[in-house]
N, CA and C atoms as an extended XYZ file, in Angstrom:
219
Properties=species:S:1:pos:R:3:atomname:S:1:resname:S:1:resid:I:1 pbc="F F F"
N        86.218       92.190       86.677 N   UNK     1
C        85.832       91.109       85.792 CA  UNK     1
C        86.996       90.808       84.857 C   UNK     1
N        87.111       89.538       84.736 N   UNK     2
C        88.327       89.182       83.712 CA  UNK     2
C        87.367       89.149       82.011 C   UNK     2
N        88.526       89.433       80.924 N   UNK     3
C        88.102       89.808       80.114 CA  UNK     3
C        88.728       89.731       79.122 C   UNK     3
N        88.216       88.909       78.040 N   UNK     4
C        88.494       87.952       76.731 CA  UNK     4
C        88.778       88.998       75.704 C   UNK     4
N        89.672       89.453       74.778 N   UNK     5
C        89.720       90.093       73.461 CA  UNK     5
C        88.399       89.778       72.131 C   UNK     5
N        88.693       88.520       72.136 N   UNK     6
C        87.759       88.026       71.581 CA  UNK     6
C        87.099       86.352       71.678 C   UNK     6
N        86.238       86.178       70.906 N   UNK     7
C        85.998       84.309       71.348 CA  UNK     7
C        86.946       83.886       71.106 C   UNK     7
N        87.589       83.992       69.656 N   UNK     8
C        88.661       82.962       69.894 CA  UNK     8
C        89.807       82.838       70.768 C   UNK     8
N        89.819       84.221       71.657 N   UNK     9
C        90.951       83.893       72.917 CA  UNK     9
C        90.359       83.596       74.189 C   UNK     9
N        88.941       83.181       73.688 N   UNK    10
C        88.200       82.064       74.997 CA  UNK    10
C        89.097       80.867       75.325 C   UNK    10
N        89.240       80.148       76.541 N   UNK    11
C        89.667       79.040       76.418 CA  UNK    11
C        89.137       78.225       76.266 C   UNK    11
N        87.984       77.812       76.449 N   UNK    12
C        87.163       77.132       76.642 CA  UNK    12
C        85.881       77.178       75.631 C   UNK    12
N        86.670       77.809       74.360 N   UNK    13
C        85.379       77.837       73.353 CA  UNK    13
C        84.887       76.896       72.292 C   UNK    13
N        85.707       75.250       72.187 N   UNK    14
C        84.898       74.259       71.717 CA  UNK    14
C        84.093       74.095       72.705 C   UNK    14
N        84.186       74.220       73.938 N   UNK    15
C        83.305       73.318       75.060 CA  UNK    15
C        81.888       74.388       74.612 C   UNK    15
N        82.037       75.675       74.717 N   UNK    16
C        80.765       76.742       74.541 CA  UNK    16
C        80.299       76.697       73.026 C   UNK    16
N        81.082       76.163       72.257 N   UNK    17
C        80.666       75.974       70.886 CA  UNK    17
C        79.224       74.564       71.082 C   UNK    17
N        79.663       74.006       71.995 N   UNK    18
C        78.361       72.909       71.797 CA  UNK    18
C        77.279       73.163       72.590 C   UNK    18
N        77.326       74.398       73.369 N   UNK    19
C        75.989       74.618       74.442 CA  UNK    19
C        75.278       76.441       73.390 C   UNK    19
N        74.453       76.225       74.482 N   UNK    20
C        73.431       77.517       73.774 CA  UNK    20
C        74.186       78.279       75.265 C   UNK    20
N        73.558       79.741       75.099 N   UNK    21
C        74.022       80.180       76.147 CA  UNK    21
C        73.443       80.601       77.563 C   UNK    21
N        72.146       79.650       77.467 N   UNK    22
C        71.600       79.238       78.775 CA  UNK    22
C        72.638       78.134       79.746 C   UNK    22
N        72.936       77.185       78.926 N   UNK    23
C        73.841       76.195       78.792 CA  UNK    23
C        74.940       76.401       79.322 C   UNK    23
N        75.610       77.117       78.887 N   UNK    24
C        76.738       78.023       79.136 CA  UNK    24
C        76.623       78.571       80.351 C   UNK    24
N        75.358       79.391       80.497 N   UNK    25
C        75.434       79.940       82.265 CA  UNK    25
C        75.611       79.072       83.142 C   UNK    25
N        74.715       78.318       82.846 N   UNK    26
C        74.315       76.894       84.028 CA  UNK    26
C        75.817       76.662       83.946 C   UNK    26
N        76.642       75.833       83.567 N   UNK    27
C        78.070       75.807       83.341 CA  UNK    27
C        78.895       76.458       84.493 C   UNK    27
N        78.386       77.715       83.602 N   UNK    28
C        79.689       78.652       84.679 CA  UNK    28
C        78.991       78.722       86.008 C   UNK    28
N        78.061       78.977       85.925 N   UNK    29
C        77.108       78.467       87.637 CA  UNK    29
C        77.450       77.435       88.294 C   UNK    29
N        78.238       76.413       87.994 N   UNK    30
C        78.656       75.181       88.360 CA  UNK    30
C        79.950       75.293       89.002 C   UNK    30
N        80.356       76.455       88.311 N   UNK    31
C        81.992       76.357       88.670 CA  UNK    31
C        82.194       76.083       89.989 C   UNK    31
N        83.339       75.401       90.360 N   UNK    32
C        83.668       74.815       91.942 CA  UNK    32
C        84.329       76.157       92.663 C   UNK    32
N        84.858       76.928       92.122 N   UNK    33
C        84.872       78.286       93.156 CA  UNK    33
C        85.006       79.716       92.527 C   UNK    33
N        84.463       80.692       93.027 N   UNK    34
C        84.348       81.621       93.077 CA  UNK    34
C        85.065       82.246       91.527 C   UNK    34
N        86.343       82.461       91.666 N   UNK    35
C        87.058       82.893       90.369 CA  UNK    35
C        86.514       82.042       89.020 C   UNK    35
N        86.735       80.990       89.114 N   UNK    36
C        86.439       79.944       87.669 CA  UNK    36
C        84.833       80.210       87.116 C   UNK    36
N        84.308       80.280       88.702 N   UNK    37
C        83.063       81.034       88.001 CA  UNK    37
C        82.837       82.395       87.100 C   UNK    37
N        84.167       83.354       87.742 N   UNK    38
C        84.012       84.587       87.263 CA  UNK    38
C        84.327       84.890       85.701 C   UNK    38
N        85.380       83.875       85.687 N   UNK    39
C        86.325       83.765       84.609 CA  UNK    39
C        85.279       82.954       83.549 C   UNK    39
N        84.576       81.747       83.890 N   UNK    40
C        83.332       81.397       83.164 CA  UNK    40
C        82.306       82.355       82.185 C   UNK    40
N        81.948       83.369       83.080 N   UNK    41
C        80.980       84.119       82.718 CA  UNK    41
C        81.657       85.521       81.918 C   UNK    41
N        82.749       85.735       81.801 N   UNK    42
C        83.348       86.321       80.758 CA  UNK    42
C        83.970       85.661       79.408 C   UNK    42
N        84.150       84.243       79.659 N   UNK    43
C        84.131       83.845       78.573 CA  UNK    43
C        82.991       83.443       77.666 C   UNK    43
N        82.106       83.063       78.398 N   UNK    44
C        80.193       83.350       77.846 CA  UNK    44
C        80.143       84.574       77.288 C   UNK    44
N        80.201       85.533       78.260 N   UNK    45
C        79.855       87.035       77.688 CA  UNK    45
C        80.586       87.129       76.476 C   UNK    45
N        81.752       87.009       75.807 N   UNK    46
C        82.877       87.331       74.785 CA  UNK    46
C        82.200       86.073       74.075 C   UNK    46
N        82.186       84.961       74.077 N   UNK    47
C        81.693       84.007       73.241 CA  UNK    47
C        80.582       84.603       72.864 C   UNK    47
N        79.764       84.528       73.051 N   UNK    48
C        78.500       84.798       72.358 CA  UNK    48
C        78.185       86.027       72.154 C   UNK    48
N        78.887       87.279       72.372 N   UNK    49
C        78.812       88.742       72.338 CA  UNK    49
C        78.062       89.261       72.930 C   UNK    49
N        77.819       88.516       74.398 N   UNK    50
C        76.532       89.315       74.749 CA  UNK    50
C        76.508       90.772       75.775 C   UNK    50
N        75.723       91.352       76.215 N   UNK    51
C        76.248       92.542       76.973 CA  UNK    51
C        76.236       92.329       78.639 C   UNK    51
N        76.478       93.332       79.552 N   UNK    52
C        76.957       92.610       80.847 CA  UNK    52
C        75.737       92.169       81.674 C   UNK    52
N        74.523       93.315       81.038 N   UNK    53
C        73.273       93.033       81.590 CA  UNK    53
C        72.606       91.290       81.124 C   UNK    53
N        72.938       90.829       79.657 N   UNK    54
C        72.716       89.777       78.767 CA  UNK    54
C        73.268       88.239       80.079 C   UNK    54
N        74.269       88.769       79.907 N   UNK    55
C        75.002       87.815       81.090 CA  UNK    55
C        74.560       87.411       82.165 C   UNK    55
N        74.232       88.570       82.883 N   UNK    56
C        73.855       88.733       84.415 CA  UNK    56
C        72.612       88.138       84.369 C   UNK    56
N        71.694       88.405       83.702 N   UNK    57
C        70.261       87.751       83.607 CA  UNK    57
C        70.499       86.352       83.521 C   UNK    57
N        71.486       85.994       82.170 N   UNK    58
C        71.636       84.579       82.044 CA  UNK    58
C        71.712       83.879       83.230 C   UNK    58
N        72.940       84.375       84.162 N   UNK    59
C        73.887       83.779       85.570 CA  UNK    59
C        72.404       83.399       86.196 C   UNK    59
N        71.847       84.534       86.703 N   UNK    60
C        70.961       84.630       87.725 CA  UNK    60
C        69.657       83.797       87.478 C   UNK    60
N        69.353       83.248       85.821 N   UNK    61
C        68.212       82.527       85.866 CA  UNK    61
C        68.589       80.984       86.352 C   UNK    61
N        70.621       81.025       85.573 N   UNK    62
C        70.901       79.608       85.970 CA  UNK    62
C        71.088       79.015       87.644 C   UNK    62
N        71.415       80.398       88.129 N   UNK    63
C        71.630       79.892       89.733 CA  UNK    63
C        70.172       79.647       90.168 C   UNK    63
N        69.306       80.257       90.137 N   UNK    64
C        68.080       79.798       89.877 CA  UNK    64
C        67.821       78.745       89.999 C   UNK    64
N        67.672       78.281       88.988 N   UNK    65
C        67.088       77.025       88.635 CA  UNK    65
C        67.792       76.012       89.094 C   UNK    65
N        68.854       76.189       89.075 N   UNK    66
C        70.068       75.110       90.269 CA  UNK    66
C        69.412       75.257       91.820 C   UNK    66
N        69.197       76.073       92.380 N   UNK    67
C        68.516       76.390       93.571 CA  UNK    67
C        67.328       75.453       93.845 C   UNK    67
N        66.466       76.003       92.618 N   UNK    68
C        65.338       74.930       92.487 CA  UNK    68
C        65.175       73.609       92.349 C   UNK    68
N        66.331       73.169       92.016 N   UNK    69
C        66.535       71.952       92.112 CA  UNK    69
C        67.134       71.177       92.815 C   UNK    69
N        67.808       71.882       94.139 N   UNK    70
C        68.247       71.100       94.798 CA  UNK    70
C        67.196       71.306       95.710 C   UNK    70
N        66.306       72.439       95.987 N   UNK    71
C        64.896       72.244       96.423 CA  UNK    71
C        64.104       71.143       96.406 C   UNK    71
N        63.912       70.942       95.255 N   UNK    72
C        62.527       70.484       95.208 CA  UNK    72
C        63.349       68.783       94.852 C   UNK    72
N        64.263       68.614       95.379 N   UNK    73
C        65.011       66.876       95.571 CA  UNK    73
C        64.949       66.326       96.840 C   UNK    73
């Protein structure tokens, strides 16, 4: 896992400054490949301080619900 010092050496932390961090998953759930996703979800995790389990739940409700929605279209 790649891995931030702190938020402010997020890159991407005005963009996470305006989402919650459901928001934020869905986001990095979006990412167009594999790494950007990875790199996404460590800058979530370090932005918002959350722990790896905090994260993982987040990821997995957002792929989720992305799932579900291209379901039920």
């Amino acid at each position: 896992m790649i891995y931030f010092s702190s938020p402010a050496a997020c890159p991407n932390r005005a963009k996470l400054g305006t989402m919650t961090p459901a928001e934020a998953a869905t986001w990095a759930a979006c990412a167009s490949t594999h790494c950007m996703e990875v790199s996404r979800l460590a800058e979530v995790e370090t932005y918002y301080k959350l722990t790896r389990a905090a994260t993982d739940a987040l990821h997995a409700a957002a792929v989720r619900a992305l799932v579900d929605a291209r379901v039920s279209a």
